[in-house]
C-alpha positions as protocol buffer text, in pm:
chain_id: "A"
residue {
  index: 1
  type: UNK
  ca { x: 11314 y: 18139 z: 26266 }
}
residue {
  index: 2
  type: UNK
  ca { x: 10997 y: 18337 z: 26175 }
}
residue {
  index: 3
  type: UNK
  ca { x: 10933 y: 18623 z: 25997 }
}
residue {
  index: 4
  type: UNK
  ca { x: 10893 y: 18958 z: 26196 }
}
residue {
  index: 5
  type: UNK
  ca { x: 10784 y: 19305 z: 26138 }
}
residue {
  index: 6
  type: UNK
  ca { x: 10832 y: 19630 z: 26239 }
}
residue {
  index: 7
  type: UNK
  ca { x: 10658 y: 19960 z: 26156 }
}
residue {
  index: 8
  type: UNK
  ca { x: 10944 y: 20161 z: 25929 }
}
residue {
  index: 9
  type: UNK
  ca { x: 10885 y: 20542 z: 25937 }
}
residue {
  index: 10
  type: UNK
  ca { x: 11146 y: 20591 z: 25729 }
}
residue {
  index: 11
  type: UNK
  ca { x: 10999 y: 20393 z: 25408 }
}
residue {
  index: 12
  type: UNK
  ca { x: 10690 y: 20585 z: 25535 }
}
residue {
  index: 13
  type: UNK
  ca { x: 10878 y: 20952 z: 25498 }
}
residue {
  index: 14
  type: UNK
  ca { x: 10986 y: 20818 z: 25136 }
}
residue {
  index: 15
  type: UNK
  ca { x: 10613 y: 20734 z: 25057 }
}
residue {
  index: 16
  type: UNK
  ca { x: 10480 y: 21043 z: 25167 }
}
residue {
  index: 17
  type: UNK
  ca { x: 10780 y: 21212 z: 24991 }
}
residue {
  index: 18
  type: UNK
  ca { x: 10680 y: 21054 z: 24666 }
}
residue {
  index: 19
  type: UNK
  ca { x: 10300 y: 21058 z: 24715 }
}
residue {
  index: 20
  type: UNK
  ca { x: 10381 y: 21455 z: 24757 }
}
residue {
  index: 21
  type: UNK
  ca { x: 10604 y: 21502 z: 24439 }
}
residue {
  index: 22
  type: UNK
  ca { x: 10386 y: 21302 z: 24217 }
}
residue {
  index: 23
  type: UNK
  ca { x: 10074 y: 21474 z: 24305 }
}
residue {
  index: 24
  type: UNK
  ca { x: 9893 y: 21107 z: 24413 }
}
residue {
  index: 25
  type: UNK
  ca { x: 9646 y: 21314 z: 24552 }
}
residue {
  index: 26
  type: UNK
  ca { x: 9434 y: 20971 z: 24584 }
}
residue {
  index: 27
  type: UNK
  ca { x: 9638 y: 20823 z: 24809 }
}
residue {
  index: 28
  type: UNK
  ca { x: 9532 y: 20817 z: 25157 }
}
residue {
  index: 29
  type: UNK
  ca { x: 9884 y: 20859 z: 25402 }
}
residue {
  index: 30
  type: UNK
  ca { x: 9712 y: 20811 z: 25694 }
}
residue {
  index: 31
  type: UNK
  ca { x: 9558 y: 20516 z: 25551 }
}
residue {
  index: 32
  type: UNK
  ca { x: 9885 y: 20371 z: 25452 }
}
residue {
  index: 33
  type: UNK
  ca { x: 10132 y: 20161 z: 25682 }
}
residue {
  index: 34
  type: UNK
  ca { x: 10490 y: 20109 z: 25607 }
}
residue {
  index: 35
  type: UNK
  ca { x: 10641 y: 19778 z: 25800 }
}
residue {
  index: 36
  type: UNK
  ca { x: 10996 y: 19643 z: 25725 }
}
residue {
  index: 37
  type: UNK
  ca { x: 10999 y: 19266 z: 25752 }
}
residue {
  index: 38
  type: UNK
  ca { x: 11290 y: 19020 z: 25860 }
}
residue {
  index: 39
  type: UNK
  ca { x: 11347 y: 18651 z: 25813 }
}
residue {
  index: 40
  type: UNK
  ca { x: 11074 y: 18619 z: 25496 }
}
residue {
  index: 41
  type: UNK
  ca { x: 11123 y: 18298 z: 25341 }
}
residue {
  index: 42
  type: UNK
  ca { x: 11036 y: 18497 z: 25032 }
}
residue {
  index: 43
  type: UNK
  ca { x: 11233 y: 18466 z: 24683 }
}
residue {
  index: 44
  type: UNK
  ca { x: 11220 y: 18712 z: 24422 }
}
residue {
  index: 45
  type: UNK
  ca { x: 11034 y: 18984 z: 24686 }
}
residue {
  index: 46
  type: UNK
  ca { x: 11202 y: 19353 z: 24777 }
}
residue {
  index: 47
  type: UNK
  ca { x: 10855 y: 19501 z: 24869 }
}
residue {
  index: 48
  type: UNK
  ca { x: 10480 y: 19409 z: 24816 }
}
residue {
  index: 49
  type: UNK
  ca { x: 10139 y: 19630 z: 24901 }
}
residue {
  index: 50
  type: UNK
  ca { x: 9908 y: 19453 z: 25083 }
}
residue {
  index: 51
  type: UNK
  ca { x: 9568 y: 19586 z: 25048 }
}
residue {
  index: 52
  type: UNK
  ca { x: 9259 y: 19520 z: 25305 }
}
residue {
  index: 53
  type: UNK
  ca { x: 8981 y: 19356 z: 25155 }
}
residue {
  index: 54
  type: UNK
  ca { x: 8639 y: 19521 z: 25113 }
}
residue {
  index: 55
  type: UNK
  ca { x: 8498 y: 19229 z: 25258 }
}
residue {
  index: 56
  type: UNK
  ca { x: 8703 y: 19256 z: 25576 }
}
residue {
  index: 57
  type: UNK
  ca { x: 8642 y: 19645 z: 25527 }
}
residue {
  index: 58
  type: UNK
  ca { x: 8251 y: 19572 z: 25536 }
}
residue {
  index: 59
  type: UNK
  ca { x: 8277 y: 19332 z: 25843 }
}
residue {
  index: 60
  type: UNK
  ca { x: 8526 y: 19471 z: 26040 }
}
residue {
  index: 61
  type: UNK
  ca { x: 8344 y: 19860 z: 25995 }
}
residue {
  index: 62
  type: UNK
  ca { x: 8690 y: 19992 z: 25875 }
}
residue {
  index: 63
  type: UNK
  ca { x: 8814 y: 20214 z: 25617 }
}
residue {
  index: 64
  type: UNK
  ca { x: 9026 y: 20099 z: 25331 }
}
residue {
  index: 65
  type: UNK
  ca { x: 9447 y: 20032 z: 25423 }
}
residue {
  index: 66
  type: UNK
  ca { x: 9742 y: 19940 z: 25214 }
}
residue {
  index: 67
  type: UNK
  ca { x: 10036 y: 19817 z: 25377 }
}
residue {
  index: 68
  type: UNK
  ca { x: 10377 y: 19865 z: 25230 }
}
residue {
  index: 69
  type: UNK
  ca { x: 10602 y: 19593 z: 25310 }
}
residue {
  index: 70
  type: UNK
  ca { x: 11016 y: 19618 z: 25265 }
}
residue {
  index: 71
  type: UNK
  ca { x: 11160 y: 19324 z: 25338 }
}
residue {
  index: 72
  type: UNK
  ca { x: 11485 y: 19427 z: 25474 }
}
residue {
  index: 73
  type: UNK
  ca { x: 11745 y: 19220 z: 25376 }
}
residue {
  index: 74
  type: UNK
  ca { x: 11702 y: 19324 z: 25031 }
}
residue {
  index: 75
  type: UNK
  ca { x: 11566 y: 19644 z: 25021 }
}
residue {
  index: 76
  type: UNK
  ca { x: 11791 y: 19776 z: 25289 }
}
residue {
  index: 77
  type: UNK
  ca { x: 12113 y: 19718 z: 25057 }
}
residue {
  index: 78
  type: UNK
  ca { x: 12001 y: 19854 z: 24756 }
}
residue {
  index: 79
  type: UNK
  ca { x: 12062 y: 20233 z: 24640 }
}
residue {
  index: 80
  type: UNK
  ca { x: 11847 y: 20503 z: 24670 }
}
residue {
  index: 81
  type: UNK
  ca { x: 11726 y: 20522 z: 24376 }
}
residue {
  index: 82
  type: UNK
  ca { x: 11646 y: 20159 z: 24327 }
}
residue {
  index: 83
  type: UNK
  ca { x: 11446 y: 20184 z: 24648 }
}
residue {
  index: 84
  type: UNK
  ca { x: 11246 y: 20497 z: 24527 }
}
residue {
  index: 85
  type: UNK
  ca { x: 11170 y: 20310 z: 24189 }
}
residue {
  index: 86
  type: UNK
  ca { x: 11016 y: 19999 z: 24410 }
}
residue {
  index: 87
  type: UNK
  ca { x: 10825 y: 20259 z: 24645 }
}
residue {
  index: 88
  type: UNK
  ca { x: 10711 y: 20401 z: 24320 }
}
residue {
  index: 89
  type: UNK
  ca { x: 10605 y: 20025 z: 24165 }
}
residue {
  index: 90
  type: UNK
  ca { x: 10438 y: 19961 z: 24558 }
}
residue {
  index: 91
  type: UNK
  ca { x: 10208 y: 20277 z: 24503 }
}
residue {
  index: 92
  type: UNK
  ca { x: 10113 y: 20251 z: 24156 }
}
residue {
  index: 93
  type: UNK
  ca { x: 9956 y: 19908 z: 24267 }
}
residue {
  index: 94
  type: UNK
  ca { x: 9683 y: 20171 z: 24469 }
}
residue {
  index: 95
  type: UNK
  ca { x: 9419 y: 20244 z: 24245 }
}
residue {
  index: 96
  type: UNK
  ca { x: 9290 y: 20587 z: 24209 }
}
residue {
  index: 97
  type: UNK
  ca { x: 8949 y: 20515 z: 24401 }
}
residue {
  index: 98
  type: UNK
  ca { x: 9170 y: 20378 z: 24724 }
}
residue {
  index: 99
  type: UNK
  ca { x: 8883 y: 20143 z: 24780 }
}
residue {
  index: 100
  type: UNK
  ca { x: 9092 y: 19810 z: 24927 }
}
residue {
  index: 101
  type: UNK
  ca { x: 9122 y: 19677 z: 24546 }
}
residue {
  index: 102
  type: UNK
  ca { x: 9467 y: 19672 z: 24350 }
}
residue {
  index: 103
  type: UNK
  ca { x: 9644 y: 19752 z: 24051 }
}
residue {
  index: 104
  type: UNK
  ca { x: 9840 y: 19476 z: 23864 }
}
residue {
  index: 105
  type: UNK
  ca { x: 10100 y: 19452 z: 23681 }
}
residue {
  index: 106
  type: UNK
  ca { x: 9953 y: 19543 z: 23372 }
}
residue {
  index: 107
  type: UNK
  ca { x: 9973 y: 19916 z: 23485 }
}
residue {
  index: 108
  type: UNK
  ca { x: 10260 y: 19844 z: 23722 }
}
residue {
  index: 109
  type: UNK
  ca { x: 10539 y: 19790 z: 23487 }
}
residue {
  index: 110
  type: UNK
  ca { x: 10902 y: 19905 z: 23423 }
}
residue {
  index: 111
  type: UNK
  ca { x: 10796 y: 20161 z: 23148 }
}
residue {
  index: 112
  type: UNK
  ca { x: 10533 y: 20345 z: 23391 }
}
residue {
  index: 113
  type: UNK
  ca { x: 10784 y: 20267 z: 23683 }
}
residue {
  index: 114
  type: UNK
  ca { x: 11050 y: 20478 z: 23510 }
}
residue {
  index: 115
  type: UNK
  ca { x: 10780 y: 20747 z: 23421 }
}
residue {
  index: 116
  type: UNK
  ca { x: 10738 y: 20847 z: 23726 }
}
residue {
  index: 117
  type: UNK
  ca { x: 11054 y: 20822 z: 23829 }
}
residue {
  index: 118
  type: UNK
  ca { x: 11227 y: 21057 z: 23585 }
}
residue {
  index: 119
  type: UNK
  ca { x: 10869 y: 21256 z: 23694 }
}
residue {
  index: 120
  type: UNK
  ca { x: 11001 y: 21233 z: 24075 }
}
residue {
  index: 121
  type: UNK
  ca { x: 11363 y: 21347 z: 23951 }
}
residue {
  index: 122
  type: UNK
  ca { x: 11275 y: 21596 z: 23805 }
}
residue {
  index: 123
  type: UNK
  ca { x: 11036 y: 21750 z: 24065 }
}
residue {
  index: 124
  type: UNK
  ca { x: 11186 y: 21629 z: 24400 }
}
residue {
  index: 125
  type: UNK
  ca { x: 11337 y: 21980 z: 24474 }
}
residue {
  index: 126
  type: UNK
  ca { x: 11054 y: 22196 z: 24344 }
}
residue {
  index: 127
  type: UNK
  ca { x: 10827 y: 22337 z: 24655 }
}
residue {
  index: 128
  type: UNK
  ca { x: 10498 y: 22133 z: 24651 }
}
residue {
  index: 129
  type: UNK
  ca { x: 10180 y: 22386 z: 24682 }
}
């Protein structure tokens, strides 16, 4: 069977949630897309970002797009808070210039993971001006 994907506004609602809290003022939400794929013959994988190229950007006379992929039969059955933490790790991997490039994993790493997570905690419930 092959893989398939649908859009997930509900990981979206969780981005924009977090993208609000944290103050990722960078980030783009209408430039990000939240699918939740089924059947990936993926190991290892809860989520990934995709980013569009510039090159594709250039040619195709777009602007830049991540796309934040769950795949569902892992990410669905974890807690909450384990799936906020790998929202969190997704969109840390968007640089601050949101220009189709990526951050790795040199940035994107437990310690910063769990940085903004206690941050995210912490200001969840606080009204965001």
């Amino acid at each position: 069977m092959s893989i398939k994907y649908h859009e997930a506004e509900d990981i979206k609602e969780k981005v924009r949630k977090i993208v609000d809290v944290l103050g990722m003022n960078h980030i783009q939400l209408h430039r990000i897309f939240c699918i939740r794929s089924k059947r990936s013959s993926s190991r290892n994988i809860i989520a990934r970002c995709h980013a569009l190229p510039k090159i594709l950007q250039q040619v195709l006379e777009i602007e830049p797009a991540y796309v934040i992929e769950i795949l569902s039969e892992k990410f669905d059955k974890m807690s909450e808070e384990e799936q906020i933490k790998t929202l969190i790790h997704e969109v840390l991997h968007i640089p601050k210039t949101f220009g189709g490039g990526f951050r790795h994993h040199n940035y994107v790493r437990k310690g910063t993971i769990d940085k903004f997570y206690r941050e995210f905690k912490r200001n969840e419930f606080k009204p965001q001006i």
